[in-house]
N, C-alpha and C positions, 0 to 999 in steps of 0.2 A: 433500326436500333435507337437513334437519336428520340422518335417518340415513344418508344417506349419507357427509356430515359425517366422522359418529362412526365410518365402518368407515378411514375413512383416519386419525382422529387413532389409533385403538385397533392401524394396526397401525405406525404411527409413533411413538409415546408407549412403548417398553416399560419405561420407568420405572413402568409403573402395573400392571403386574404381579411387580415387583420385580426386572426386568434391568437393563440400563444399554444405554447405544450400545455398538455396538461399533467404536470410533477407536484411533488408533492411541497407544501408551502417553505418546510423545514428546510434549512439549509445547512449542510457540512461547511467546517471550517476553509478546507480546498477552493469552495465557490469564490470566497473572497481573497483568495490567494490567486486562484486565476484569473478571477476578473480583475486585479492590480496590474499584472502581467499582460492581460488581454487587453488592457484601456493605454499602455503603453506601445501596445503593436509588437509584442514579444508573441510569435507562434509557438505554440507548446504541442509535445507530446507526454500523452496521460496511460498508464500503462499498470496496470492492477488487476486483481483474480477479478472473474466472474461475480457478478450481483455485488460489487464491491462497493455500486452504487456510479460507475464511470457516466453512464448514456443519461442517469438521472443528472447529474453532472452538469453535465455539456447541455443536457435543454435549460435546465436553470439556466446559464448562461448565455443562450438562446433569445430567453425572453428578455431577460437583462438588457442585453446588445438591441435587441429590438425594441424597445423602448427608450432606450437610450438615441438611437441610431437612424430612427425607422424602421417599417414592416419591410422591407427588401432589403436591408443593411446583413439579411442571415439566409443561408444557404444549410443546409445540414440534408449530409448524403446516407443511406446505409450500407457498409461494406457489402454485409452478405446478400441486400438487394442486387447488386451489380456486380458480381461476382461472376457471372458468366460473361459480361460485358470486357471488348480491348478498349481500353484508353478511355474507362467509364466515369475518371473521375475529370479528365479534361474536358470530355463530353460534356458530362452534368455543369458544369461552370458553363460552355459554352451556349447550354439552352437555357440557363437561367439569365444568360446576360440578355440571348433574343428575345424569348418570347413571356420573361417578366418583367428585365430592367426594359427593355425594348430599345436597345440600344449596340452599336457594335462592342463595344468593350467596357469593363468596369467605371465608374466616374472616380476622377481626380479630389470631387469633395467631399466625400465621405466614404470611412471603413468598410469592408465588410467581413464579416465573420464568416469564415468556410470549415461546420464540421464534419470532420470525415469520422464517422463511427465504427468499430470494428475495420479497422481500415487494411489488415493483414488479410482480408478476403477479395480486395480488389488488385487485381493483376498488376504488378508494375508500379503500385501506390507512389511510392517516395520518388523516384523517379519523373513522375507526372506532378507532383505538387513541385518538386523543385522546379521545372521548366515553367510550371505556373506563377510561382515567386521570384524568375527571373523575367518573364515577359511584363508580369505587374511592374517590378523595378525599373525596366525597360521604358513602361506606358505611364508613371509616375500614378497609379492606382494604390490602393489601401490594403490586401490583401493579409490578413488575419486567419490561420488554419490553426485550427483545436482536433488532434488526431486521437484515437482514443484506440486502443487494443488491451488481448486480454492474453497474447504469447508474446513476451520478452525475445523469444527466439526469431520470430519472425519479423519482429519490428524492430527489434535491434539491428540485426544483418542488414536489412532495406536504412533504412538509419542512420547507420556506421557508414554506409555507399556511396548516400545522397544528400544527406542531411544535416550529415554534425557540424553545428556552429549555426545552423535555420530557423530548428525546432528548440526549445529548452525541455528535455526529458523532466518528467516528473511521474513520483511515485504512489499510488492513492492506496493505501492500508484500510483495512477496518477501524471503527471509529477508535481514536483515542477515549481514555476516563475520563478526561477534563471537557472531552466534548460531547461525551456521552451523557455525564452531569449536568453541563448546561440545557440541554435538550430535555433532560427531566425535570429540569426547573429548581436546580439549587442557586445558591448564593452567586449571579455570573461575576461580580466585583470584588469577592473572595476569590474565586474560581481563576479569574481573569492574573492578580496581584500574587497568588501564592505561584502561577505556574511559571512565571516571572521570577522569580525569587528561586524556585524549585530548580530550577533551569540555570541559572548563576552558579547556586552551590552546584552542582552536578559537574560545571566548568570550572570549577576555582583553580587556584594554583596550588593551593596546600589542604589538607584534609580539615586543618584548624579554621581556614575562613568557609569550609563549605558547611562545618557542622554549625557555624554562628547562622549562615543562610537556614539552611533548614529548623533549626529550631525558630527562625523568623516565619519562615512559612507555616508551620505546625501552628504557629498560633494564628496564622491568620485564617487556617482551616478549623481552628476550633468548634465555632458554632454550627459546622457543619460536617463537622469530624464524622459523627455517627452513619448519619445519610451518605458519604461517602464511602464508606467501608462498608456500606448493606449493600450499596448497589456494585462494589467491586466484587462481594459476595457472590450476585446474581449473576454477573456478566463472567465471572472464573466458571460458571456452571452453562452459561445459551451463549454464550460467546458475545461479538463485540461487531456483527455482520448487522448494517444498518436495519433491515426486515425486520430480524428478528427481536432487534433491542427497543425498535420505534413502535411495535406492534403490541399494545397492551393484548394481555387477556387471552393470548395463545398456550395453549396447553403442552405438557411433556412431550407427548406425540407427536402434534404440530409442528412443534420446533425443530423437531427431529429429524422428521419429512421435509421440511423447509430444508434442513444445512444438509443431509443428505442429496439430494437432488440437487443442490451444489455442483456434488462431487462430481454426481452420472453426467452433468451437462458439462463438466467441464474435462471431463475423461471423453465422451463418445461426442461432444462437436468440438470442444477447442485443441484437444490434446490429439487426435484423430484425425482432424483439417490441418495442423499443422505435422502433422508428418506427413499428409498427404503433398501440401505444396513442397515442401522440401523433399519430396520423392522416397522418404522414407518407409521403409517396407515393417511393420507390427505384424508379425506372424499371431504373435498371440496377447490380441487387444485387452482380451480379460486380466492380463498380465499387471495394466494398470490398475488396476480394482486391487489387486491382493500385492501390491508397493506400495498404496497407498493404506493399506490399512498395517502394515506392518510400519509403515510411518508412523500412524497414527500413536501404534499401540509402543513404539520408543520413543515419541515425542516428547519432550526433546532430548532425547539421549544419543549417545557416542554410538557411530555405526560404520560398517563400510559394508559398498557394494557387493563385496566377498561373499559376507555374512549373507545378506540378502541373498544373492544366488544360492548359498549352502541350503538354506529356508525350502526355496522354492523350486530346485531341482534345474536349474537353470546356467545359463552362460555370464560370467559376470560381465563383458560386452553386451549381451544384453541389457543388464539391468543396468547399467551406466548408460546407455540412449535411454531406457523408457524414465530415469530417473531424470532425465536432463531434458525430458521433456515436458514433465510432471513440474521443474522447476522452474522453465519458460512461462509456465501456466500460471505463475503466483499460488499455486493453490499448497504448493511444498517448497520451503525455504530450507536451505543449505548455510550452516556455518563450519567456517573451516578454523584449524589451530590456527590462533596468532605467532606471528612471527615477526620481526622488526625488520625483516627485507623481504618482497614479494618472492624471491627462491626459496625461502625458509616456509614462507605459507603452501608455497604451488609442491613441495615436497612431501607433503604429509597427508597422506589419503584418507584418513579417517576422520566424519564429518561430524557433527549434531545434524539431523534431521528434526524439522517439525513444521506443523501444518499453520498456515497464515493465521490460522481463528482457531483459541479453545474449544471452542463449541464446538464446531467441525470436527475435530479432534474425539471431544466426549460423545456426539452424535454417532458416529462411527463405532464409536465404542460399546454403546449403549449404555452411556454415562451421562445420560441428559436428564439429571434427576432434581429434583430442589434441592438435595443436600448431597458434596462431595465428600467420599472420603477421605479423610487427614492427607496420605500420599498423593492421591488424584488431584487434590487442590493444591498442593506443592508443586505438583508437573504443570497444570496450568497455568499455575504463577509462574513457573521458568517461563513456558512459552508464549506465555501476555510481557515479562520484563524484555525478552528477547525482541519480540516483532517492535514494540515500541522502544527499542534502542536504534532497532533498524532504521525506524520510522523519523527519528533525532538525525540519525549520522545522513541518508539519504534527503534530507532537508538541504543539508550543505552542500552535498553531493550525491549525486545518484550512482558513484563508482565510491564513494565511503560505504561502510559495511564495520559488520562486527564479528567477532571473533571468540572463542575460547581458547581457554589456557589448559596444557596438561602437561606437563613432567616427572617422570618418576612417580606417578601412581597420584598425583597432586594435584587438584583441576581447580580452575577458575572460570565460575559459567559466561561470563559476557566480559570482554576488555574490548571497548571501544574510542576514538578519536571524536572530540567534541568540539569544536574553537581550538583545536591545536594544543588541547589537552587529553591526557589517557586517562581514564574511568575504568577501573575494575569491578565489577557487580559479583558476589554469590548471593545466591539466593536458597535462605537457610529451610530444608523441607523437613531438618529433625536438628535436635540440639548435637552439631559436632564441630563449633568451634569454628576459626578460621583458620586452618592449617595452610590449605592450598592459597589463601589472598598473602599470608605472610611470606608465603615462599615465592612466593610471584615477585615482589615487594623486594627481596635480596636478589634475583635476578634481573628483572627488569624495571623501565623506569614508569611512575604511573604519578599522576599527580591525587585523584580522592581513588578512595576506595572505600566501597560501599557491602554491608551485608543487609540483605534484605530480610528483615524475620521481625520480631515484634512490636518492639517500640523504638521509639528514638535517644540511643544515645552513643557517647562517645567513649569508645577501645582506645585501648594504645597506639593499635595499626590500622585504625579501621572505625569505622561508622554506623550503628545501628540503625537501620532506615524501618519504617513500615511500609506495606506494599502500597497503600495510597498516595503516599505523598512521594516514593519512587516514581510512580505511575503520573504525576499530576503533572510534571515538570513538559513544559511545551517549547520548541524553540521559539526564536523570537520575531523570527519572519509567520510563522504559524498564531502568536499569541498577538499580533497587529490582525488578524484575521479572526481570533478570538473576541477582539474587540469589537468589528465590525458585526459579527453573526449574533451579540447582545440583542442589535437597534431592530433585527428582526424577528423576533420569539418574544 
């Protein structure tokens, strides 16, 4: 077993012959948020849908480390290579220490970086990297582990087991606007300064200092006002899935094909293998195909599992496993009603569903057009303000999340927790007013609230925001990482 091991890490590992991966030169904001993390000897786990860009990732980092480090400072395993392997991932350490480092154990003077890819496909994972970061701790070694998975359900449980307080979880989304801007080559020191700014007001304490931030930021998006709003245009239509945004020159079809194929591989190996390890029985696997597009076609709208069963002819214990599989996956995200104690939230079963990426969404739909219609671009402006609030709150925390409001026929699309302040969001897809932010407003406590629809200005109760400069707003641990991902584009 042990050599066979070694012909998979020998032809995965080409750092140890002095090459590098070969990834693509671009770098996501993430890279320098990990490598911060990484250069401090903080182990992380990275935990994101399918093509989200994670394994691109982790070799970037790779090389990084290996240059930084030395050609043997980096080890990188593949789950699903070792997947038939026991104890594949202590193994693989223990042949890279023989017959690369050539040595009994890790050296004392410098780091090394151990990525374990796909790591929910190796038997026992977490449990073997802890025994490994206790015996390093033991042998006063450097040990550095970048975990990378594509089911929340499986890595979390192994996770929660062995690990919490080892790894630092983190969460990788489709690109943000402001990073998706920069990569296109707008203004990065506009870009950089308003999402700064955008990000303050979003946190204020009163809606009167958040509206002075934002109309600070509005002008500093001026010159590029235009070019921001074409490309939010583009990307409310192909979505915001790295492939498909960095890819000039791919046609209607193509893109199509691209975010389709998404789905199937993330239905028939991630969604599949992980009911398999959990010993989960899918009578009828097709099942997630048509959850999934009935996702698609409410996204993001109010739904319960009921509903779904009534659709589909089915058991609502079923579609509560395959839906909670489907949202292990990253590929389908879940908001529930806000409530100001976790019994108030965990009480109310009827959720918003919606899929990680517009596109994905329109893809499925057959709404991968150059031009959406009015409604169609409404829905995916909710489910682009939604994922990137997500994207905000799990910065701080990856057990923060977001919420909707509904009472009495009265809804509020996103109330989230920022810095310790509440942010209300609607998000206007026809002229009807703020009814439900003001009745929120007499009920609960919130500090901005925000309507997202034309231009920018200031209500009585509320904020007129446009969707770009909503969208532009980055946290602050994110916009230090902004800054860095300039010096290389």
């Amino acid at each position: 077993m042990s050599s066979r091991i070694l012909e998979e890490l020998l032809s995965d590992n080409p750092w140890w012959s002095g090459g590098r991966a070969r990834v693509p030169h671009t770098r996501r904001l993430e890279f320098f948020v990990l490598k911060h993390l990484v250069s401090r000897g903080r182990s992380v786990v990275l935990i994101g849908a399918r093509r989200v860009g994670k394994t691109i990732l982790a070799l970037q980092l790779a090389n990084a480390f290996a240059e930084e480090h030395g050609d043997e400072s980096v080890i990188y395993v593949r789950g699903d290579a070792l997947a038939l392997y026991d104890n594949a991932i202590s193994t693989a350490l223990r042949e890279f220490t023989r017959a690369v480092l050539r040595r009994e154990y890790f050296p004392e003077d410098r780091p090394v970086l151990v990525i374990i890819d796909e790591a929910h496909y190796c038997r026992d994972w977490a449990r073997q990297i802890k025994v490994e970061l206790d015996r390093a701790q033991m042998r006063g070694a450097r040990l550095i582990f970048l975990v990378t998975g594509s089911s929340a359900l499986l890595i979390g449980r192994e996770f929660a087991q062995h690990l919490t307080g080892r790894l630092q979880p983190y969460i990788l989304y489709p690109l943000s606007l402001a990073e998706l801007a920069i990569m296109r080559g707008l203004s990065v020191s506009r870009l950089v300064e308003a999402a700064v700014v955008a990000y303050a007001a979003l946190t204020s304490q009163t809606n009167d200092s958040a509206y002075e931030l934002l109309c600070e930021a509005d002008a500093i998006l001026s010159p590029i006002r235009s070019s921001l709003v074409s490309l939010l245009s583009e990307a409310l239509t192909r979505g915001f899935m790295p492939e498909v945004c960095l890819r000039r020159g791919l046609s209607v079809a193509e893109v199509r094909s691209i975010l389709e194929g998404y789905v199937s591989m993330t239905i028939y190996k991630d969604v599949i293998r992980a009911a398999e390890i959990e010993k989960l029985v899918l009578r009828r696997p097709g099942l997630l195909e048509d959850i999934v597009r009935i996702v698609a076609h409410r996204s993001p709208r109010v739904i319960s599992a009921h509903e779904i069963a009534r659709t589909l002819g089915v058991k609502v214990d079923t579609v509560e496993l395959y839906l909670s599989l489907l949202t292990a996956s990253q590929l389908v995200h879940v908001v529930r009603v806000y409530g100001e104690r976790p019994e108030e939230i965990a009480r109310k079963r009827k959720v918003k569903v919606m899929l990680v990426d517009c596109g994905i969404r329109n893809a499925l739909l057959s709404l991968a057009t150059r031009v959406l219609p009015p409604e169609e671009q409404g829905l995916c402006l909710e489910n682009t303000i939604l994922v990137h609030l997500k994207r905000l709150a799990q910065v701080e925390s990856p057990w923060n999340d977001v919420y909707y409001w509904r009472e009495n026929g009265r809804e509020v699309d996103a109330v989230v927790r920022l810095s310790d302040k509440v942010l209300a969001v609607e998000v206007k897809r026809r002229p009807r007013g703020a009814r439900g932010l003001i009745d929120f407003i007499v009920r609960h406590k919130s500090n901005v609230r925000i309507v997202v629809g034309e231009e920018l200005r200031a209500k009585e109760n509320y904020i007129e925001v446009p969707p770009h400069l909503a969208l532009v707003a980055e946290h602050p641990q994110r916009v230090t990482a902004l800054r860095d991902c300039t010096q290389t584009l």
